[in-house]
C-alpha positions in Angstrom: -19.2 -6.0 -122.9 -18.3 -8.4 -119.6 -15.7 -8.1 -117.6 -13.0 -10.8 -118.4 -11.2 -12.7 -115.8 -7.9 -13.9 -116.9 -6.4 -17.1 -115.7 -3.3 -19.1 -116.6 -4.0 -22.5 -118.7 -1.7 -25.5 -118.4 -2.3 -27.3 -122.0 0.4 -29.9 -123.6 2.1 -28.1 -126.6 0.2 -30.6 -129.1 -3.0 -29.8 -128.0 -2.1 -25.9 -128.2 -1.0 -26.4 -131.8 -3.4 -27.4 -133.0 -5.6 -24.9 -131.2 -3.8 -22.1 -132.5 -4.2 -24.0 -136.2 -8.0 -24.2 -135.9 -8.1 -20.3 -134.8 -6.2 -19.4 -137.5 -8.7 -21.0 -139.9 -11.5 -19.5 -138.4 -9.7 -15.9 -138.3 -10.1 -15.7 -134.4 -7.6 -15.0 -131.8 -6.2 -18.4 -130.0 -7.6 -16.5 -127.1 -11.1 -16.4 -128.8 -10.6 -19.7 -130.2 -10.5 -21.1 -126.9 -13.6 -18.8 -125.5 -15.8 -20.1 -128.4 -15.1 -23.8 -127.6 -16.2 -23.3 -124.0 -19.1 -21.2 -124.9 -19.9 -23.7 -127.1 -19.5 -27.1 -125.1 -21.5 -25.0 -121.7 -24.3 -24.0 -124.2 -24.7 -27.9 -125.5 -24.7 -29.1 -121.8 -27.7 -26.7 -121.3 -25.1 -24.7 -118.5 -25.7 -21.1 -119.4 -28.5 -19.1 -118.5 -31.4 -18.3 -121.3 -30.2 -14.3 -122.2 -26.9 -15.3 -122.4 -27.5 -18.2 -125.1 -29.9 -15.8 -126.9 -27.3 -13.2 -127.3 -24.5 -15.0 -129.1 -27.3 -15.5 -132.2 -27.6 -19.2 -132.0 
């Protein structure tokens, strides 16, 4: 597994609500909920390298 950095995250409370709604929905974590979306919006901008976009299955 990687090694995870943590960080803090400034968000406005709307925005985390509904962040937290959408996790729940999709049985993930808020935590995970906010990995995916990055994962997801740096794989459609081409920004991660080949094995790593390979190993998620998409």
């Amino acid at each position: 597994m990687a090694n995870k950095k943590p960080f803090a995250l400034r968000i406005d409370e709307r925005t985390m609500k509904e962040v937290e709604k959408w996790a729940a929905e999709e049985f993930r974590s808020t935590n995970g909920q906010l990995e995916y979306i990055i994962y997801e919006a740096l794989r459609k901008a081409k920004r991660l390298p080949n094995n790593k976009a390979s190993s998620k299955g998409e």
